[in-house]
C-alpha positions, -999 to 999 in steps of 0.1 A, spaced: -507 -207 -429 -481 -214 -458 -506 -229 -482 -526 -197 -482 -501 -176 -501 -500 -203 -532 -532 -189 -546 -514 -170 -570 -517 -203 -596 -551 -191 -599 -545 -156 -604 -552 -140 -572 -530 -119 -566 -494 -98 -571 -457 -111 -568 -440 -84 -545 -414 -66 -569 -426 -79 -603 -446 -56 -630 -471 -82 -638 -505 -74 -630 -530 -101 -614 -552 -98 -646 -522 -105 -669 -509 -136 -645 -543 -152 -642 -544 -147 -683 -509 -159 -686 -508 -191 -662 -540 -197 -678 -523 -203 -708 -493 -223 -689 -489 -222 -656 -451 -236 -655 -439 -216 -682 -456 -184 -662 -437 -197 -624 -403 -208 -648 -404 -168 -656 -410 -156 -621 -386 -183 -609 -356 -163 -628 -372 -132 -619 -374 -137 -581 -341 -144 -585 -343 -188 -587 -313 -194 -612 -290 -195 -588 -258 -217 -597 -276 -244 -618 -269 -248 -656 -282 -272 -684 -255 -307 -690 -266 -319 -721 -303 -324 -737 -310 -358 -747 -337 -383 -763 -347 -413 -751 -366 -423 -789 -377 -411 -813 -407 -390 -808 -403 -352 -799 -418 -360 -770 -391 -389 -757 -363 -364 -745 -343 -353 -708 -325 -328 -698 -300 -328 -675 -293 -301 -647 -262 -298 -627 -243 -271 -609 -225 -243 -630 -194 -242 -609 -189 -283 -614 -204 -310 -594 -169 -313 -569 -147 -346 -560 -184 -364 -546 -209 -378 -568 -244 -363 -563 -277 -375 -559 -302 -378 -589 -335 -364 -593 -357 -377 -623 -388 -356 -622 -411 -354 -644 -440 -330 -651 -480 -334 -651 -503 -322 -675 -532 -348 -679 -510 -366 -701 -517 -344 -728 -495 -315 -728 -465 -307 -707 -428 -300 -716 -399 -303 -695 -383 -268 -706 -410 -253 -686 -403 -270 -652 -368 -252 -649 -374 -243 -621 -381 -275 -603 -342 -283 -615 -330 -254 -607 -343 -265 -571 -330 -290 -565 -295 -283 -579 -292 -260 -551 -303 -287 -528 -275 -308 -540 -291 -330 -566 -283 -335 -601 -318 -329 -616 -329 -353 -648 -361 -329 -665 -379 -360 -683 -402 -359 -711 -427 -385 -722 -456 -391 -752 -488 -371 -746 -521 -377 -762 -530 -396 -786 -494 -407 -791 -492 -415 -751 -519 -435 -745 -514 -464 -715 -484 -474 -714 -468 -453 -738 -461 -428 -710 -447 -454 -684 -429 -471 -711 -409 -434 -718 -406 -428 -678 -386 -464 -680 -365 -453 -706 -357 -417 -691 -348 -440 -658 -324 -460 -681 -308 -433 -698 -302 -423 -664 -290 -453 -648 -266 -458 -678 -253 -418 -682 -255 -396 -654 -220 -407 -639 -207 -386 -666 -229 -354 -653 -216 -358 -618 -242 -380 -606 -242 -410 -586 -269 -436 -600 -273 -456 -570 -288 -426 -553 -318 -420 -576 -352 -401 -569 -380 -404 -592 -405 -375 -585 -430 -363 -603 -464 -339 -599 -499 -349 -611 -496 -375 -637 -459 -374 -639 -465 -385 -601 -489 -412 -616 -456 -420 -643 -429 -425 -617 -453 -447 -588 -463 -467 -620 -423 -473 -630 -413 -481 -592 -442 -506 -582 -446 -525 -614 -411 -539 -623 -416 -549 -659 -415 -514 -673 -378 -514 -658 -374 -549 -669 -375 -541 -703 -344 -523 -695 -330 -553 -681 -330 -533 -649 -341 -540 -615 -366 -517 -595 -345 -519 -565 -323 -493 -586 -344 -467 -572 -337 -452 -538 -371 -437 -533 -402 -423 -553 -417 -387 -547 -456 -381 -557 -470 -349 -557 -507 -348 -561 -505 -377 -579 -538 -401 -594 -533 -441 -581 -568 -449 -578 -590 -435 -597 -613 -461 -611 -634 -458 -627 -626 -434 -652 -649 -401 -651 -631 -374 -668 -617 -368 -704 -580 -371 -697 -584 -408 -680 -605 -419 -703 -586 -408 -732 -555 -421 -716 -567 -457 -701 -604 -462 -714 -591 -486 -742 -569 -512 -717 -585 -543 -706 -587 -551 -676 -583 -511 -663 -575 -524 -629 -542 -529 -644 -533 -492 -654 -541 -483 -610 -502 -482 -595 -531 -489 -561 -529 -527 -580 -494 -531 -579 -483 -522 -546 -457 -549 -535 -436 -549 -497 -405 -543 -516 -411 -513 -535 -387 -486 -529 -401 -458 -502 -425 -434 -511 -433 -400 -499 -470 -388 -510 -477 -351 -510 -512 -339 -515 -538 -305 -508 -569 -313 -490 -585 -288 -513 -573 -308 -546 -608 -307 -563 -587 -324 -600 -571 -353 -582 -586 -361 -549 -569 -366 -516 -584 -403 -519 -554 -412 -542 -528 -407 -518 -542 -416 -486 -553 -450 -505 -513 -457 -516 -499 -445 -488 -527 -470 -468 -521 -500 -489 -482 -496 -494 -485 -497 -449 -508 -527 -457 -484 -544 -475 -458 -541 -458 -439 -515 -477 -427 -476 -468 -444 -449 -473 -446 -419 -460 -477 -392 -461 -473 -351 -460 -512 -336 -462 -514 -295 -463 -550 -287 -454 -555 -257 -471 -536 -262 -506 -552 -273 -537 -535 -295 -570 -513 -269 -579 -505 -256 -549 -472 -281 -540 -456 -274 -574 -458 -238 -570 -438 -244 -535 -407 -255 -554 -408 -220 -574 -390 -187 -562 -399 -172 -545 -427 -191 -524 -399 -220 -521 -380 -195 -496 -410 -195 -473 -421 -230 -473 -404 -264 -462 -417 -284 -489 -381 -284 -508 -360 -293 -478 -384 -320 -467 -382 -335 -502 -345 -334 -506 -343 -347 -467 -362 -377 -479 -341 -382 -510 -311 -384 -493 -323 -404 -465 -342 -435 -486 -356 -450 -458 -351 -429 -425 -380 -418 -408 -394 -386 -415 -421 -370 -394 -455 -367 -416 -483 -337 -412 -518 -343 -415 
């Protein structure tokens, strides 16, 4: 089964062909799990032909920044599609230079990848951090032409609570409308074991992030769910013990409700981490999850067949 060979998040075991011990890489990912797969990424042999465009910020916290990934030969005579993706970390730590690897991804894929930043902690409390995702999203809208990019064909994706950031951005349109733009910019959202409904709150990180808002029913993207959202593809472990399955098979059951598309992928046997470590090399060679994301990005709409 192809979720059983992502234990390695947890330590568990060796990468064929690298001199890293399973002690050191249950220490290291310990420590930071996307900087560890960002190094065996490049290792395994993952850079392939992306490159960095240009670095921007999107405010004025350190925080508030995107990085733009394109291909290192020149994006050709055809715009690309754009991926915004941007990374989880209980909304308190997180940085997109450690989620290379997701860009470099996709470039191959034939995206032109946006890395977005956002407020954590303290400083990122609801809705600082959909307030940022909407700005990345404008930056995006208004400069990625430049990059190679075509804006009218934009993904936002995102794993954990950067999933939670880019559902929040497409269903509720007044984080976009303080942008002056419309939500029916996006072509389609991508969630990765992402929290929509996870009232009330009974960890740290939620409550730290939403336990001051009034009413809290607001800060659930479950609330906002509307027939006209853009489509939405929900990925998710079964064995997700930090975010629980119930998040995604409630949106995906009340964006169906509504009237809306969405579109459910359920692995049995991985846990949280287990889809982000699919879009590293070199478990990305051995797994489908990247082509049956970039399928859906280009195809916003289209029917694509869902395993539960």
């Amino acid at each position: 089964m192809i979720a059983r060979r992502t234990a390695l998040w947890a330590g568990g075991g060796l990468v064929a062909g690298l001199a890293l011990g399973a002690g050191a890489l249950k220490w290291a990912v310990g420590r930071n799990g996307p900087a560890v797969l960002n190094t065996l990424d490049r290792i395994a042999g993952g850079a392939g032909k992306a490159q960095v465009a240009v670095r921007a910020a999107t405010g004025d916290h350190p925080a508030q920044k995107l990085i733009v990934w394109t291909l290192r030969s020149g994006q050709g005579a055809e715009p690309r599609p754009v991926m915004l993706f941007v990374h989880g970390g209980s909304w308190k730590r997180g940085d997109p230079d450690d989620y290379e690897f997701v860009a470099r991804a996709f470039v191959e894929k034939g995206f032109v990848v946006v890395l977005a930043g956002y407020r954590l902690g303290p400083d990122g409390v609801f809705p600082a951090m959909v307030e940022d995702t909407a700005s990345a999203v404008a930056w995006t809208c208004e400069n990625i032409a430049r990059h190679g990019g075509d804006p009218a064909r934009l993904t936002l994706a995102g794993h954990s609570a950067g999933a939670y950031n880019v559902v929040m951005t497409a269903l509720e349109p007044r984080w976009l409308g303080a942008h002056q733009l419309d939500s029916r910019i996006i072509a389609n959202v991508v969630g990765l074991s992402g929290p929509y409904d996870f009232l009330p709150l009974d960890s740290e990180s939620t409550r730290a992030a939403f336990g001051h808002f009034e009413p809290p029913e607001l800060t659930q993207p479950i609330t906002h769910v509307r027939a006209d959202a853009p489509p939405i593809l929900l990925v998710h472990g079964q064995q997700d013990t930090l975010v629980k399955p119930r998040n995604t098979c409630s949106l995906h059951a009340a964006l169906e409700g509504a009237g809306g598309q969405s579109q459910i992928r359920l692995y049995p046997d991985m846990e949280h981490r287990d889809p982000l470590i699919a879009l590293a090399a070199p478990w990305r060679l051995r797994r489908d999850i990247v082509g049956f994301i970039a399928d859906f990005a280009r195809n916003a709409g289209h029917a694509v067949a869902s395993v539960t």
